[in-house]
C-alpha positions in Angstrom: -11.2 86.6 -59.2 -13.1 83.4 -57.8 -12.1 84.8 -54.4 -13.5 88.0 -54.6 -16.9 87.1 -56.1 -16.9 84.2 -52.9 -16.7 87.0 -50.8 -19.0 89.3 -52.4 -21.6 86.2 -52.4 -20.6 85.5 -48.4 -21.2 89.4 -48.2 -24.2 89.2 -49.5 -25.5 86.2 -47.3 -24.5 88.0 -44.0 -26.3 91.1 -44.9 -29.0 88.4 -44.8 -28.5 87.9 -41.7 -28.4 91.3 -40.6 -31.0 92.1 -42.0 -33.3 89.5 -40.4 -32.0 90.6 -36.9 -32.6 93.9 -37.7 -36.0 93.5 -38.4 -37.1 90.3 -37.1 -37.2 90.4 -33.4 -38.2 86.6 -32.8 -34.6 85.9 -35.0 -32.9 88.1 -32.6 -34.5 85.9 -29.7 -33.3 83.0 -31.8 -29.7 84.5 -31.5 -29.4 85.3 -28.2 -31.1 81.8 -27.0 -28.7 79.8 -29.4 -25.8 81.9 -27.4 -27.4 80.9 -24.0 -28.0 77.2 -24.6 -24.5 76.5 -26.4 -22.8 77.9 -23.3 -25.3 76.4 -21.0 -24.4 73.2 -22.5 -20.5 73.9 -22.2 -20.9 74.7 -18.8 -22.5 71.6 -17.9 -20.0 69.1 -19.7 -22.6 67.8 -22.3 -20.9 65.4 -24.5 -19.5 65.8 -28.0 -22.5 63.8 -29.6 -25.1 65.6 -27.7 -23.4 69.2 -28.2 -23.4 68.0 -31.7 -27.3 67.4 -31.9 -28.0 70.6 -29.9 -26.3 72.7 -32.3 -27.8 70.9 -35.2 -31.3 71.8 -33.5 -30.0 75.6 -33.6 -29.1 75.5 -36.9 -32.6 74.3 -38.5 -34.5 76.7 -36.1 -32.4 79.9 -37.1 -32.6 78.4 -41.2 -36.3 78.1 -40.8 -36.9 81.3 -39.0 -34.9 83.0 -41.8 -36.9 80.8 -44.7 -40.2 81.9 -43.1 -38.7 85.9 -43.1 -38.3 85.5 -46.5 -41.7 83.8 -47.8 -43.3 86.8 -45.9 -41.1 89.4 -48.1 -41.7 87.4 -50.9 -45.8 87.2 -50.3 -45.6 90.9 -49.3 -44.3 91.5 -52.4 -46.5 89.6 -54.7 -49.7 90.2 -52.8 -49.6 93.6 -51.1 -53.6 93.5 -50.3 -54.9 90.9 -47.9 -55.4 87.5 -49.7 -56.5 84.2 -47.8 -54.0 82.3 -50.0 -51.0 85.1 -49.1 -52.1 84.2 -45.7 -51.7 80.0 -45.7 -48.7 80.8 -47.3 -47.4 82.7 -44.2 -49.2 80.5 -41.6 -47.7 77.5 -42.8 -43.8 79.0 -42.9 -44.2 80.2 -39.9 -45.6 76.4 -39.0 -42.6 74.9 -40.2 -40.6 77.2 -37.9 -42.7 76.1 -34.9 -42.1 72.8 -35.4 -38.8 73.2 -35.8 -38.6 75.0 -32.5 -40.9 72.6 -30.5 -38.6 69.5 -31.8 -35.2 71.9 -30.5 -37.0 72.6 -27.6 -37.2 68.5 -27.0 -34.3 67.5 -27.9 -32.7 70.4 -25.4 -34.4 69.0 -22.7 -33.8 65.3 -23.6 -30.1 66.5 -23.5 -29.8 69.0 -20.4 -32.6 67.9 -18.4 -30.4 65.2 -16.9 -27.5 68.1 -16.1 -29.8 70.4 -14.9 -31.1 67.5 -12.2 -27.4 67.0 -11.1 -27.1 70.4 -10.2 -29.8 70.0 -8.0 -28.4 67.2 -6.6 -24.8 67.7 -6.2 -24.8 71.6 -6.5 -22.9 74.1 -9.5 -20.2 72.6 -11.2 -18.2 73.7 -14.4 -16.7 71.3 -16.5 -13.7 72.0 -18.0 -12.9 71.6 -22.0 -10.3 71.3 -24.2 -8.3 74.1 -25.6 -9.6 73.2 -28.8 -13.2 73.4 -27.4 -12.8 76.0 -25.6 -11.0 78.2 -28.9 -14.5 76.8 -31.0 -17.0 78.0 -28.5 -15.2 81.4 -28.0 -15.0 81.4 -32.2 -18.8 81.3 -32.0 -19.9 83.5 -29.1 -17.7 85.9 -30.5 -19.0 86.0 -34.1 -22.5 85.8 -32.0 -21.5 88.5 -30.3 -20.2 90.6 -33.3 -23.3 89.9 -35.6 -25.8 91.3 -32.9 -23.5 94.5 -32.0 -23.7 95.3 -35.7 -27.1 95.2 -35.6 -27.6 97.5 -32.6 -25.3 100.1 -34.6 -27.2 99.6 -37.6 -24.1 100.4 -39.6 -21.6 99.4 -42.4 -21.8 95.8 -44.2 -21.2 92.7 -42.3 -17.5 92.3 -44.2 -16.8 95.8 -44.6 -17.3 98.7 -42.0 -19.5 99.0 -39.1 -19.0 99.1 -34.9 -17.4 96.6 -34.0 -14.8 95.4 -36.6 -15.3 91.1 -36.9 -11.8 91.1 -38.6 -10.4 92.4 -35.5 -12.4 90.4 -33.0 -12.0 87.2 -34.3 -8.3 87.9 -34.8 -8.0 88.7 -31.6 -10.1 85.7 -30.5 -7.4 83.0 -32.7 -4.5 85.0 -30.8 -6.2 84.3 -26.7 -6.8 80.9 -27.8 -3.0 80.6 -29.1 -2.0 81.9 -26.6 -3.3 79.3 -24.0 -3.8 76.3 -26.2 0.0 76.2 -27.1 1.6 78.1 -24.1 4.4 79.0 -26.1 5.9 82.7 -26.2 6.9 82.9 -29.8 3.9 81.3 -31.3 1.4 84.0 -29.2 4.1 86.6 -30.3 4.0 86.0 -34.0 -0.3 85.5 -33.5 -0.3 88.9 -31.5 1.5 90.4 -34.4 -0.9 88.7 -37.3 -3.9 90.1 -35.3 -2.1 93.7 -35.0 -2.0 93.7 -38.8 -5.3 92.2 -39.8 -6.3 95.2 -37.4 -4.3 97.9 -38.6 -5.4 96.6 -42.4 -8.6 97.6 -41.6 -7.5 101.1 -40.6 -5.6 101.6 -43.3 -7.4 101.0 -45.9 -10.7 102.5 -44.2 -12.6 99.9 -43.6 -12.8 100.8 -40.3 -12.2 103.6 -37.9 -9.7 103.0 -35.1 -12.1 103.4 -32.3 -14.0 100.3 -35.0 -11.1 98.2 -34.8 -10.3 98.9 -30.8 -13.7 97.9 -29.6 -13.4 94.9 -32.0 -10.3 93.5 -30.7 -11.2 94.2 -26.7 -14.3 92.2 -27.6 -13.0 89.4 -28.9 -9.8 89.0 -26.5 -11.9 89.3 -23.4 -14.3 87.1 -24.2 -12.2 84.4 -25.4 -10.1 85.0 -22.4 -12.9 85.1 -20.2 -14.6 81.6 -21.5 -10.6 80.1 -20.9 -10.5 81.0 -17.1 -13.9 79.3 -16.8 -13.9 76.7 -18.4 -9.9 75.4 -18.7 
């Protein structure tokens, strides 16, 4: 089914990603300071243009670190003894992913640099977002969050097994944001019970553990629920 073999290929590209956090410290650093400067930028009200460009900026410097993993598996591979050309070949991806970071590194304090003076200025303040903001941040930090836990536990594929369970935590993520984007009983009700049986699914079938799916689902409700009393 066309489904399946998307999944298996989107299975396939997240154990990517694992893997390169696994093993690659400097993309794990990459992670965690994409995390930090996304809710940086939320908590200082930058606009939707400039959040825009700052997350474009994280994208190309987490593609490039992850481009300049590979070509250094790939030269590994081919040239196992030292070899001046194997070496160009890993100075200059690793080049490309210093330029890329030096350019993110301007453009985030083209952005924030004004911000951060107004805090100076006129002290701390947190601006308040959207529901809809505030539900695509929390969808982020969360999958953030879920990808680098993974890695610490070093178990299980990203779609399939491992502590904590991302089925569950970003079920339970969609059901906090529900829940206070629409205010409505019934419509958290029925999203409560979607993420109960996205959960349980992962039980039953086992996929997960319960103690998996538990940890997932705290995670992903608190946070989300935590990034809603801040920043709505």
């Amino acid at each position: 089914m066309p489904l399946r073999r998307w999944l298996k290929s989107a299975n396939f590209a997240i154990e990517g990603i694992l893997h390169g956090v696994k093993t690659q410290k400097h993309l794990r650093y990459h992670f965690i300071s994409a995390a930090i400067v996304l809710f940086t930028g939320y908590i200082l009200g930058v606009s939707r243009t400039e959040f825009i460009l700052i997350s474009l900026a994280v994208i190309i410097v987490l593609s490039a670190e992850m481009l300049n993993s590979a070509v250094e598996a790939i030269v590994d591979l081919i040239s196992p003894e030292y070899s001046e050309k194997a070496r160009i070949a890993k100075d200059l991806a690793a080049g490309a992913v210093l330029i890329a970071a030096f350019g993110a590194a301007i453009l985030g304090y083209i952005v924030l640099f004004p911000y951060i003076k107004s805090v100076f200025h006129n002290g701390i303040y947190i601006a308040k977002h959207s529901g809809e903001e505030i539900s695509l941040i929390a969808f982020i930090l969360v999958l953030i969050l879920v990808i680098m836990t993974k890695t610490y536990f070093r178990k299980g594929e990203p779609l399939r097994g491992g502590m904590p369970s991302g089925h569950s935590a970003l079920a339970f993520s969609v059901w906090v944001s529900v829940t206070y984007t629409t205010e409505n009983f019934l419509s958290s009700l029925l999203c409560f019970i979607l993420a109960v049986l996205i959960a349980q699914s992962r039980v039953a079938t086992r996929v997960h553990d319960a103690w998996e799916v538990i940890i997932g689902a705290l995670m992903g409700s608190f946070l989300t629920f935590l990034l809603f009393r801040i920043f709505s």
